[in-house]
N, C-alpha and C positions, 0 to 999 in steps of 0.2 A: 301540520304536515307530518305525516306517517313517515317512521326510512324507506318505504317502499315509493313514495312519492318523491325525494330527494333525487336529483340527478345522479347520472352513476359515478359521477366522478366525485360526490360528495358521500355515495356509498361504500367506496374503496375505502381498505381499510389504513388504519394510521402508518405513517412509515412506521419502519422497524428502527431507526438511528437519526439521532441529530447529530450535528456540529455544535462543540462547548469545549472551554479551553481543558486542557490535557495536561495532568502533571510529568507527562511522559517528555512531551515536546509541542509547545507552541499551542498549535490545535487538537481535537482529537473527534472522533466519530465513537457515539454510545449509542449503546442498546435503549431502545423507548419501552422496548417489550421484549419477553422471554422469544428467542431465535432457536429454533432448532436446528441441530444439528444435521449437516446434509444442507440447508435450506440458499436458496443463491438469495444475495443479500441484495449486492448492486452489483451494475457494470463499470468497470473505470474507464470515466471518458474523459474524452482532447483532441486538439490538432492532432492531427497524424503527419510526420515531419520523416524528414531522409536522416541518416546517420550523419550526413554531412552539416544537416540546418542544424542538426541536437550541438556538437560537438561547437557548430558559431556562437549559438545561444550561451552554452556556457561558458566559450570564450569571453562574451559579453558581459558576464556576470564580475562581481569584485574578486580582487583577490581573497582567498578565505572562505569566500561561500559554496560551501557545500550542500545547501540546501537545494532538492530538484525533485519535479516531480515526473519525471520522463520513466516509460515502462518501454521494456524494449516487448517484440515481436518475433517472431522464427522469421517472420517474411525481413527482419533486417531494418523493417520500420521501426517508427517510435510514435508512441502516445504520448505529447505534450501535453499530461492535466494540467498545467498553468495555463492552458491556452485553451480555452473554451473547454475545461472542465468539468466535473460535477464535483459532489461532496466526498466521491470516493475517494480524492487527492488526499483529503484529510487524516485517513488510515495511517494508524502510525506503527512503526515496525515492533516487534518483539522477538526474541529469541526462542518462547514457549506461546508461541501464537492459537487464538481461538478460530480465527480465520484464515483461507488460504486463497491466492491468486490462480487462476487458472486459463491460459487461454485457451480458444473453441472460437475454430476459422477466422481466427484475427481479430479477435473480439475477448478483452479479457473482465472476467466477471470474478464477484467476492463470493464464497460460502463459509459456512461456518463449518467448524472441522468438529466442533463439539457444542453441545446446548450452551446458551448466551444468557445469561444474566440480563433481566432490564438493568438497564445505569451503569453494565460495565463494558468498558471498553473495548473497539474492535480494533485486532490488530493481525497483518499477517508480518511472517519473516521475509523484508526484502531481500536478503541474498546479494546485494549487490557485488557484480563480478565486474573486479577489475584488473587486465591485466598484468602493470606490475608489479615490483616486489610489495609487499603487506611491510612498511616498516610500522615502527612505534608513532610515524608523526600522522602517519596513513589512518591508522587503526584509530587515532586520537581524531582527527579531523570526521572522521565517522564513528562515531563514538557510539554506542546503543547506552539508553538510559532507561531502557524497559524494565531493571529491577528483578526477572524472573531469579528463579535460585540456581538456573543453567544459564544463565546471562553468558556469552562471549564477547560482552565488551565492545563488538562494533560490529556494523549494519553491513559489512564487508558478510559475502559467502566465504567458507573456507576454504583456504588454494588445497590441492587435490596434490598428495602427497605424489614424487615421481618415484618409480620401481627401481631399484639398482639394476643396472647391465649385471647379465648374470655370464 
């Protein structure tokens, strides 16, 4: 059998990433093959849940874990990757990320922000925004262990300095 004989879904080319454990955290998503830059990798997908079911769910959870894979949305929604996900859950955060999230009509997809190494890892910066105060036990509970040499320490976005009354 010729590849021009093979069905086309056996002509499609390799993914671009697996899933393999992560020195980073837990799991992680690699390169199979050089990605270029510009290129959309994958879509991150889930239930789609209200701010209200998000906020049950992780009431539900123990106390201590901070582990979640919910992406919020502008429309207010949320993507539960734990809930009928794909491998993009896996992406694990960095501070100097190769990859970045982007949503496009409620629908948020991976690209690479720069050429991808096969075998190295894919990560973009979660940002996570939480309202309040950032203490030390905050910052510590979301810890980043991505290693870059601009590391900030935690998967926390930075609270946005307020202007003095002038």
């Amino acid at each position: 059998m010729t590849p021009s004989d093979k069905p086309d879904s056996a002509r499609r080319a390799a993914p671009a990433f697996a899933v393999r454990n992560s020195t980073v955290h837990g799991k992680g998503v690699f390169a199979t093959r050089k990605i270029a830059a510009g290129s959309l990798i994958v879509e991150y997908e889930g239930e789609r849940i209200s701010w209200k079911e998000a906020v049950r769910r992780e009431n539900k959870k123990a106390p201590g874990d901070f582990h979640t894979f919910f992406f919020s949305l502008e429309s207010g929604k949320i993507i539960d990757g734990g809930s009928q996900g794909n491998d993009a859950r896996w992406i694990n955060h960095s501070c100097e990320p190769n990859c970045e999230a982007r949503e496009e009509d409620g629908r948020v997809f991976i690209y690479a922000l720069r050429d991808i190494r096969r075998g190295e890892e894919l990560n973009y910066d979660y940002g996570l925004i939480l309202e309040q105060r950032h203490t030390p036990a905050l910052k510590r509970a979301y810890a980043c262990l991505c290693g870059a040499p601009g590391c900030r320490h935690t998967l926390l976005a930075p609270k946005r300095k307020r202007k003095a009354a002038a």
